[in-house]
C-alpha positions in Angstrom: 11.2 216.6 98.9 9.0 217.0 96.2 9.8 220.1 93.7 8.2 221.6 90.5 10.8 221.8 87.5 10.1 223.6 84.4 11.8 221.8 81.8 12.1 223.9 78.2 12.9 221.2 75.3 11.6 218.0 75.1 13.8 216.4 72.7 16.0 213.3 73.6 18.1 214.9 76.5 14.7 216.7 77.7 12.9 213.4 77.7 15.6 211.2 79.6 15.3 213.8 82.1 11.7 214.3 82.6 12.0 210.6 83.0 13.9 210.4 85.7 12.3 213.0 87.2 9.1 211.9 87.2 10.5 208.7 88.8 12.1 210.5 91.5 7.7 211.6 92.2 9.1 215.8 90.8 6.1 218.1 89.0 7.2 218.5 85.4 5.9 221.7 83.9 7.0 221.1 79.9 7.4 223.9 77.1 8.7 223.1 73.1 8.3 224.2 70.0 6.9 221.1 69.0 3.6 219.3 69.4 4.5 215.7 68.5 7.6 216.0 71.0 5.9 217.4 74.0 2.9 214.8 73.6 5.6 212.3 73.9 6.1 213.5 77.5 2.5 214.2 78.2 2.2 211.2 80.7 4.9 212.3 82.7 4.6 215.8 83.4 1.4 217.8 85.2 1.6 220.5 82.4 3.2 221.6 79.4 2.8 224.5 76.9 3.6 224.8 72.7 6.2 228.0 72.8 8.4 229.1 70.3 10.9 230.9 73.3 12.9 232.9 71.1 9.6 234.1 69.0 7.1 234.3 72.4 9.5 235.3 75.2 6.5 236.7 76.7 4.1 233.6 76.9 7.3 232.2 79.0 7.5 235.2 81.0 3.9 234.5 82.2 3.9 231.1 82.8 6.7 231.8 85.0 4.7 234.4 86.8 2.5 232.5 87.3 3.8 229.2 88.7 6.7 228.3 91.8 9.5 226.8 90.3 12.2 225.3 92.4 14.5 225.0 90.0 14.8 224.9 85.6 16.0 223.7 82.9 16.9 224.9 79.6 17.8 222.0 77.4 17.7 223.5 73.7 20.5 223.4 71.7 20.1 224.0 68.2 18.1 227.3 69.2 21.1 229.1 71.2 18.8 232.5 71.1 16.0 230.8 72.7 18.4 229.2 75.3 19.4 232.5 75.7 16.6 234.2 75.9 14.6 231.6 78.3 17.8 231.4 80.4 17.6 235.6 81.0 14.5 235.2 81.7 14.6 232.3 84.7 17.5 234.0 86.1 15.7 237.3 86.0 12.9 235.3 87.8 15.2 234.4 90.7 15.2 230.5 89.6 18.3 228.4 89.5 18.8 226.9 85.6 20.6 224.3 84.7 20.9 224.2 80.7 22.6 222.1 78.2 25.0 223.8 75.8 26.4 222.1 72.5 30.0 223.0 72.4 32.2 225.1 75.5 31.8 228.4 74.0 28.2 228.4 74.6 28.6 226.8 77.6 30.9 229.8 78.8 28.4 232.2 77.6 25.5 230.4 79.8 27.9 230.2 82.7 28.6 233.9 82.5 25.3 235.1 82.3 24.6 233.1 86.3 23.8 229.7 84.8 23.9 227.3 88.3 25.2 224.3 85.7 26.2 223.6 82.4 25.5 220.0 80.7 27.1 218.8 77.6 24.9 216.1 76.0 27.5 214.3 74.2 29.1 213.5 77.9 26.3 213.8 80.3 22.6 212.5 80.1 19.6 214.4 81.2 18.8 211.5 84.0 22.3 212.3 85.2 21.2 215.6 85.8 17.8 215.1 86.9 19.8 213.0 90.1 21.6 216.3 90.4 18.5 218.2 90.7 16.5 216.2 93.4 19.6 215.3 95.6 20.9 219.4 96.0 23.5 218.6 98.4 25.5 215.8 96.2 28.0 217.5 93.7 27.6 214.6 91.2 26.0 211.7 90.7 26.8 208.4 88.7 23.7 206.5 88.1 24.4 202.5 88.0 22.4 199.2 87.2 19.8 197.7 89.3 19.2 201.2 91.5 22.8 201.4 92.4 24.6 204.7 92.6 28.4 206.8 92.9 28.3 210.1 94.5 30.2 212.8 95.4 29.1 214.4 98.7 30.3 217.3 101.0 30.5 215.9 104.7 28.4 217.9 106.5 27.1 218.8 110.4 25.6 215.1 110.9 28.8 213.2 110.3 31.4 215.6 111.5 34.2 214.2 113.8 33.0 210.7 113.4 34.6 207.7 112.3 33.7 205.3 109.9 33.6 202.1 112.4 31.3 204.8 114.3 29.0 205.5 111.9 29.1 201.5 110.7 27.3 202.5 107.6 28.2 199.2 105.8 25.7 197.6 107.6 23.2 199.9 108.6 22.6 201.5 105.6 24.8 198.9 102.9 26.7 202.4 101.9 29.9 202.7 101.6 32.7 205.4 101.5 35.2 204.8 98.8 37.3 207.5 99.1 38.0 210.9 101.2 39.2 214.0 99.7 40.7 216.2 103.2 42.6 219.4 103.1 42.9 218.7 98.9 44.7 215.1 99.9 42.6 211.8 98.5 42.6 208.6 100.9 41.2 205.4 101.2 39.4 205.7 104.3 40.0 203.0 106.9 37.5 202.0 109.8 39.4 204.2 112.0 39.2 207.1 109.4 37.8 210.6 111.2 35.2 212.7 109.2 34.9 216.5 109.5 32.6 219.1 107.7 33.9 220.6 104.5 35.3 217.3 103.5 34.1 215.5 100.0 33.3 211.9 100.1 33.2 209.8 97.6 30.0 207.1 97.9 28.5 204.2 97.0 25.0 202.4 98.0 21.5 202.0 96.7 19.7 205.1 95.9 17.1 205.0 98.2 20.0 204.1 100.8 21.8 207.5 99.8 18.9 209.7 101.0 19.0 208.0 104.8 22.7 208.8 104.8 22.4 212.6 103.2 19.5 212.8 106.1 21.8 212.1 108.6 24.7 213.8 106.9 23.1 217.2 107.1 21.2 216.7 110.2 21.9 219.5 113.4 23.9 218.2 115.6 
């Protein structure tokens, strides 16, 4: 489903991100302090704005008025009041943020003040969380060569009480579970292996294989 995604910074971490998420077809709304880094972008976003956050916190407070977000992030570092100040602001707004913080401190601090996620850019990348951001249900996301991907899932209503020989998802869908994490206790899941709601899965299949199987996953029964 297609969402609108404010994205504050537009540095390296921002752009990897709006890349990804302009792959995955999202509307990118774009604000930075600087021209020359949100023209970079400008291709790959339906709107952006020049903002100082920390110096015009009301210029952001009226964009976000204005517009529907689904969802934003703040990915400043260097400027920890404008995280701070554009994060207060989202939140106030009733939008989940993600944001990227530079050390754990700050990350704390963000988490704290109702943050839905904290990124660290020397360990995560911004497409990383942009795969986090489209596919809600997964709890992470390893993005692999050639459209390939690892995630992390909760079993939901779809799949519960089937087996894996049931649901034969090796050759319907060329996914595979890897690993089962029930009641706490990891396992290799055989073909005879039961699913049931609540448990985390661990997955493996081509990306646009994943969304057939979290279709089905969270399905009604």
């Amino acid at each position: 489903m297609k969402k609108s995604i404010l994205v504050v910074g537009t540095g390296r971490f921002g752009r990897g991100l709006i890349e990804r998420l302009y792959e995955l077809e999202h509307e990118v709304f774009a604000i930075d302090n600087d021209e020359e880094s949100l023209n970079d972008v400008k291709d790959m976003i339906v709107s952006g704005a020049i903002i100082d956050v920390a110096e015009n916190d009301d210029q952001l407070t009226m964009i976000v008025e204005k517009k529907s977000f689904d969802a934003a992030i703040v990915a400043i570092t260097q400027n920890f009041e404008g995280a701070l100040i554009a994060c207060h602001i989202l939140l106030e707004a009733g939008i989940p943020v993600y944001a990227k913080a530079a050390n754990t401190l700050r990350g704390n601090i963000l988490m704290n003040m109702g943050v839905h996620q904290v990124t660290f850019p020397e360990r995560d990348s911004g497409r990383r969380l942009a795969n986090m951001i489209d596919n809600s249900d997964a709890i992470d996301i390893l993005e692999l060569p050639q459209g390939y991907v690892v995630e992390q899932v909760l079993i939901g209503p779809g799949y519960d009480g089937k087996s894996i020989q049931e649901l034969n998802l090796n050759n319907r869908l060329q996914t595979w579970i890897l690993v089962i994490y029930h009641d706490g206790i990891s396992s290799v899941p055989s073909a005879a292996t039961r699913l049931y709601q609540g448990d985390t899965a661990i997955v493996f299949g081509k990306s646009e294989n994943m969304k057939v199987f979290d279709k089905e996953n969270f399905r009604d029964r």
